[in-house]
N, C-alpha and C positions, 0 to 999 in steps of 0.2 A: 399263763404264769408258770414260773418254776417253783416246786412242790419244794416244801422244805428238807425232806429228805435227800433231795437231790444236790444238796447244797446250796443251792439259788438265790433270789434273791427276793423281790417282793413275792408274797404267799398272797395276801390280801387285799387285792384294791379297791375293795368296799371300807376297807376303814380309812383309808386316806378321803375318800369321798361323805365319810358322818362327821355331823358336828361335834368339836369337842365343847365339852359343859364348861363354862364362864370362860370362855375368850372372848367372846363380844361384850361382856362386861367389861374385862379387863381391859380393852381397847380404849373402851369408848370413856374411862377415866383418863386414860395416859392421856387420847385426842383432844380431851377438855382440857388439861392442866398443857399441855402443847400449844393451846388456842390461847392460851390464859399467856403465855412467855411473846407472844407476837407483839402485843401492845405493852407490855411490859405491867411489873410489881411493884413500880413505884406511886401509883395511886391506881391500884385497883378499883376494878365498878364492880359491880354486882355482880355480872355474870362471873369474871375472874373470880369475885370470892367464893362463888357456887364451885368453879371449877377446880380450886385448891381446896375447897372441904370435900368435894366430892373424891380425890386422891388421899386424904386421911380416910375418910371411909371405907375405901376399899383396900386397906392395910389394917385396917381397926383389931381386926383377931391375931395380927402378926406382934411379934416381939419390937417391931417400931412402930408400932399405935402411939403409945405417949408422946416420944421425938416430933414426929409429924404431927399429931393433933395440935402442938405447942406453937409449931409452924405456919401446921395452915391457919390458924387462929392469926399470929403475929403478920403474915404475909397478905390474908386478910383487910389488915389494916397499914399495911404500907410501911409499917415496921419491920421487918427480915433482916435477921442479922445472918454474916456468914455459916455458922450453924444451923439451921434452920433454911437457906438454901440448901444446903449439904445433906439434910434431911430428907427436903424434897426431892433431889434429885435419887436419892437410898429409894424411897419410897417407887419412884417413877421404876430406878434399876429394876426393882424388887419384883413388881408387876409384870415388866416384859422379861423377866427372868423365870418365872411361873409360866407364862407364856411358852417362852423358850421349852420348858422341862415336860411341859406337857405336849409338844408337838413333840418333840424326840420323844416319848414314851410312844407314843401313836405308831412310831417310824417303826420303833423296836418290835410293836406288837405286827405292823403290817408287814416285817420284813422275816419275824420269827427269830430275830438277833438276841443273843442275852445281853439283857440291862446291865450296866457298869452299876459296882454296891457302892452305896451311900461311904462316902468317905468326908470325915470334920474338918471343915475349912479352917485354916492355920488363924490363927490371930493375928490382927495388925498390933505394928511393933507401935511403942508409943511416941517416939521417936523417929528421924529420919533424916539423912544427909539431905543437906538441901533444904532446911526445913523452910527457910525464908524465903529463900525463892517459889516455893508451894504454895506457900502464904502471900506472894504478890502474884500469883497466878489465880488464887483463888478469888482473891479481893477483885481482879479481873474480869473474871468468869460472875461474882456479883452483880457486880453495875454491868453488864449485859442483861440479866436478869430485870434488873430496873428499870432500864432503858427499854425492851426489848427488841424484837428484829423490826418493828419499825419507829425506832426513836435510835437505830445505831446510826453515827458519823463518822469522820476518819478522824477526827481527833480519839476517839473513844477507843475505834480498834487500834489506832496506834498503840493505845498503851500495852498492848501485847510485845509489841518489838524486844525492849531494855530485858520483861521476862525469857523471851526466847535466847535471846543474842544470848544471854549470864547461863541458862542451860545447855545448852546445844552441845559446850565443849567437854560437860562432865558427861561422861555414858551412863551413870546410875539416870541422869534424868532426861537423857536423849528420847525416850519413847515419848514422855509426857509433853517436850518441846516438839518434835515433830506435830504430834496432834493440834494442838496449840495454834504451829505457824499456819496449820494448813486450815486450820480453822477461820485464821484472824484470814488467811489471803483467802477465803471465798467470802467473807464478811466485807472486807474492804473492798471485793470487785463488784459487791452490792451496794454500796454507797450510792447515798444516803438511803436510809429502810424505807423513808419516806414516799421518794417517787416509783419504788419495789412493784411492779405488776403482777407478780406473785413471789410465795415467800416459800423456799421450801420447809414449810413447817417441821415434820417430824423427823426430816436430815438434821436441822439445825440445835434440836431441843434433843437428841440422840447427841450429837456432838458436844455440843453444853453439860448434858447431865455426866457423861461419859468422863468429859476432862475434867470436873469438879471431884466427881467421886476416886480419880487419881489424882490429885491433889490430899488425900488424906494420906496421911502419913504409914506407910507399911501396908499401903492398897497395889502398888506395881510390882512386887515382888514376887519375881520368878521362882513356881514349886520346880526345883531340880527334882527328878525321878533317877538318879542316878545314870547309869548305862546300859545299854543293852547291846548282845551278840548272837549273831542266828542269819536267818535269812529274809532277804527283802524284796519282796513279790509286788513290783507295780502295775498299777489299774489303773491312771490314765494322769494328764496334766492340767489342769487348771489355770490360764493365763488370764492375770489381771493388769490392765493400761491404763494406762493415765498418760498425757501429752507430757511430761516430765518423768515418767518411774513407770515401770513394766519387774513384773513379780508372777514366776511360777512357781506352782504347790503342787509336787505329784501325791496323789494319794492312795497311799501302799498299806498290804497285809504283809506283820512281820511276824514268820515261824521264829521263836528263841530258838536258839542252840541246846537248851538242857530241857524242850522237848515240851514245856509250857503251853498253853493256849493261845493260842494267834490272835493278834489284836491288830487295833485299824492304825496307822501312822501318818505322820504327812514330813514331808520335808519341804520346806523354799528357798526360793533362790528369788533377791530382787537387784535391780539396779538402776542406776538412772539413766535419762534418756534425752537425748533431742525431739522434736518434734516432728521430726523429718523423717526417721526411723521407726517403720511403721509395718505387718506384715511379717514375711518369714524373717526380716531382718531384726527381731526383736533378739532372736537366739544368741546372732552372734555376741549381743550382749552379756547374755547371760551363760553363753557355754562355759565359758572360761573357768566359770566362779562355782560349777559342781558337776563333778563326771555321773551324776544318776543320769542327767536329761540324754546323755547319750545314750545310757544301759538301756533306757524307756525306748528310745527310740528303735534301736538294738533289737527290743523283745528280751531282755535281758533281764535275768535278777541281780542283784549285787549278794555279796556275804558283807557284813558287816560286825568289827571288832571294835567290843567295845566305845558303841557310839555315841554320846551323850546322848537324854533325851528329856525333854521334860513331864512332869506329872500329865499335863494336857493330850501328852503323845505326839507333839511336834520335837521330830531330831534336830538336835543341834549340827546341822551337816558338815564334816569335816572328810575331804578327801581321801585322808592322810587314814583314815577307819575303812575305809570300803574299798572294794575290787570286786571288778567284776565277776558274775557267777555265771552256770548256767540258762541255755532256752527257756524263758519263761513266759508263757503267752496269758495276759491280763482275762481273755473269757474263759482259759480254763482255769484260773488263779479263781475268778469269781464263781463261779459252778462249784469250786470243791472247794474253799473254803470261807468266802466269802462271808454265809448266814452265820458260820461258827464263830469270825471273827470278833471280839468283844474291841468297846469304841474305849476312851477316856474318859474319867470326868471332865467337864468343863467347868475355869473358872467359875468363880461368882459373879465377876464384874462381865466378865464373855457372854455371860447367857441374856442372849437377843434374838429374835428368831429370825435376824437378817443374818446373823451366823452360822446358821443353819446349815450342813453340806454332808450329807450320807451318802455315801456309795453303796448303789444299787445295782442289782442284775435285773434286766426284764427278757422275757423271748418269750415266744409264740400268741403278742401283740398284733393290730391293727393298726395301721397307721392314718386317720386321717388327713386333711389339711381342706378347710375351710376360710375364706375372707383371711387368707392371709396366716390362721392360726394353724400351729399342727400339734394334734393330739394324738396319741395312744391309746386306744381302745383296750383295755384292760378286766375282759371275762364281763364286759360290758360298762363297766367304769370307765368313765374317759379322764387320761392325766396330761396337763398342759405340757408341753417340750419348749424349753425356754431356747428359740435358735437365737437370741439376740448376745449368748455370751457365748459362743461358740467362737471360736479366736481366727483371724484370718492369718495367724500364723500357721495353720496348720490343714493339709486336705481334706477334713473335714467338714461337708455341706448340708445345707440345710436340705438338699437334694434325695442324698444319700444317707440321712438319719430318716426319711419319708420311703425309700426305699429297703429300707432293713426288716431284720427276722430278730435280731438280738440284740442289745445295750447293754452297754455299760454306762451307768451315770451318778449324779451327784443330785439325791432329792435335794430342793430346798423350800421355802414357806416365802410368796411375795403377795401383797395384794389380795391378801384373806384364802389364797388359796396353794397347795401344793404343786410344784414345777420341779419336770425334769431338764437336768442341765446335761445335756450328752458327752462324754468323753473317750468312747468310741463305740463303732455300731459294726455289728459285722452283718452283708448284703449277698446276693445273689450274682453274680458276673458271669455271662455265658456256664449256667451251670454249676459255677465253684463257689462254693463259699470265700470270700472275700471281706478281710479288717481293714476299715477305716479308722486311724486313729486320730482326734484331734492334736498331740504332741508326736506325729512320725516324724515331722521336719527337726527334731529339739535336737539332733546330734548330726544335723547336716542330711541335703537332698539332694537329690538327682531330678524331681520334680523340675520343670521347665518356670513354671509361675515361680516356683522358690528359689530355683536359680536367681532370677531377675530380682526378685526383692532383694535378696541376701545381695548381691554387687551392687544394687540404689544404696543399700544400706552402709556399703563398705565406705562408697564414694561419696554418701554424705556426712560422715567419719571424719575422715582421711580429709576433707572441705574445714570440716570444724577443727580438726585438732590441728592444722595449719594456720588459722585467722588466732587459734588461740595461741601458739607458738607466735605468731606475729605483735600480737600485743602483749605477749610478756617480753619481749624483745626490745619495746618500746619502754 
């Protein structure tokens, strides 16, 4: 491991391997009241009502004890009014937000990073554009509830549509419609719940609570943290796909300019997609639309003037703010100042431990690989290496994260247990120390494999945006 005076990154990997105290409590409510939304709250049986009192109870000592106990009481009996969803779902929030705060404390301690100070979350306004439209989203997000995931049909999910279409074009509620559509479309390609072979439970009850508790009036409102100027040192890129939208996050230490403490940032870039466009051809998508993926690619730092940013520490990325800087190489970026960097708060409504994503330094590891899994041996701790999100845009292998001495990566929390997400590793090559980086290809390749995908990708483009010229021509 790297000592923390070295700057480094995990100190400890015996505490990522001890139990934290009431997480499997805490689990094992949200699980219940998650089991309880399958069959739905429109005529609870027993077990449902154990497992809605059982989710008051384990808020009981919190400042929404009464709201929920009121709830789980009324919900109980097949009474629930929209309030009282809304509760439960606060409550459900609340739980895997504790959750959340207390695996990040863990990270901090294993990593020897200082903890971001307690900062008071802003007040919802009482009021809100759009407030109607929130209010037939909500009433929506309801009778799912009643219904549950196996009593939904497509008449049911349809009534999402009228809400999304009336949102969509105002941007204050673009976020909440997105969520919404893409809700209603993997609910409706499950149609009928009925003949469902499996239900993804705690996706769907995640999605449910999520879009109800944005639904309250002054709950989506972005904390501006004003701007920031100084220098921006990237650690590595995170691509997320989807057969329609591909979205990279590079995740950077940014020195200020007036000489401040370095703190952790992210910037993304997303876009939409064909289906067809798949591999190093995702970039071209996405080049366009932010010149960091180049500097990343590069080894490059940027300077940045004056860039928006928010409370969270996600830039608002605007081209037009940054140029390129200086050689900047991500492992020595993580060595010297990595453990110093301080993180953001995260929202209220963000804290989930599927959000989870620290950038870590590891070296002078083991690498296993057993039945397929590959682990880290860590001063005798073993830490899982999650190769399943490693992006095949980029030369980055599962090969060659088995063959390393160093990392660089992105803890996260999946399936009760701690996982590293690798973002690049640096290896042995006849002798030379050699970086692999999972984003080398984001500003363009000379790679042969990336060659090839980037012109599939051109030419199944160049396919589409002709049929689509053709039918508007029509």
């Amino acid at each position: 491991m790297v000592p923390a005076d070295a700057g480094g990154g995990l100190m400890r990997g015996d505490l990522l391997a001890d139990p934290v105290e009431g997480l499997d409590e805490a689990f094992a409510a949200v699980d219940a009241f998650d089991g309880a939304l399958v069959a739905g709250l429109l005529r609870p049986g027993a077990a449902q009502a154990a497992a809605v009192a059982g989710l008051a109870e384990a808020v009981a000592g919190t400042p929404l004890a009464a709201r929920v106990a009121e709830a789980a009481e009324r919900a109980a009996a097949g009474a629930a009014g929209e309030e009282h969803f809304v509760a439960l779902a606060a409550a459900r929030g609340a739980l895997l937000g504790s959750v959340h705060d207390a695996l990040a404390l863990r990270i901090d301690e294993a990593v020897g990073r200082p903890t971001p100070e307690e900062e008071p979350s802003p007040a919802a306004a009482g009021s809100e554009h759009g407030a109607n439209l929130l209010a037939a989203a909500r009433s929506w997000l309801c009778d799912l509830a009643r219904s549950g995931w196996r009593g939904i049909d497509h008449e049911l999910v349809a009534g999402a549509a009228p809400v999304v279409s009336a949102m969509l074009p105002d941007p204050e509620l673009r976020r909440r419609a997105t969520l919404l559509d893409g809700f209603a479309a993997e609910l409706a390609a499950s149609c009928p719940g009925a003949t469902l072979e499996r239900v993804p439970v705690r996706r769907w009850a995640d999605l449910w609570s999520r879009a109800l508790l944005l639904t309250v009036p002054g709950s989506a409102g972005e904390r501006s943290d004003g701007s920031v100027t100084g220098r921006l040192l990237p650690l590595g890129i995170d691509v997320q796909e989807h057969a329609t939208a591909v979205q990279a996050q590079v995740h950077a230490v940014f020195e200020p300019a007036d000489g401040g403490a370095p703190r952790l940032v992210r910037a993304g870039v997303s876009a939409p997609k064909p289906d067809t466009v798949v591999g190093a051809g995702l970039w071209q998508l996405l080049r366009p639309r932010m010149s960091l993926l180049g500097a990343v690619s590069e080894g490059r730092s940027m300077e940045l003037d004056a860039m928006p940013v928010t409370a969270e520490g996600d830039l608002l990325w605007d081209d037009e703010r940054a140029r390129a800087g200086e050689p900047a190489d991500p492992f020595a970026t993580a060595r010297v100042r990595l453990s110093a960097a301080t993180a953001a708060r995260v929202a209220p409504l963000d804290r989930h431990p599927v959000r989870i994503a620290v950038p870590v330094l590891l070296e002078g590891y083991a690498a296993h690989s057993e039945e397929g899994r590959l682990t880290f041996d860590l001063a005798g701790r073993l830490l899982a290496v999650d190769t399943d999100r490693m992006p095949a845009a980029g030369p980055l292998t599962p090969e060659s994260v088995a063959a390393s001495h160093a990392c660089v990566g992105l803890l996260r929390w999946d399936a009760g247990e701690f996982l590293l997400q690798p973002l690049a590793v640096e290896t042995t090559v006849r002798k030379k120390t050699v970086a692999v980086h999972a984003g080398a290809w984001a500003g363009g390749t000379t790679d042969k494999a990336g060659v090839r995908a980037e012109k599939a990708a051109t030419d199944a483009v160049a396919v589409l945006r002709e049929r689509a010229g053709r039918l508007l021509r029509k």
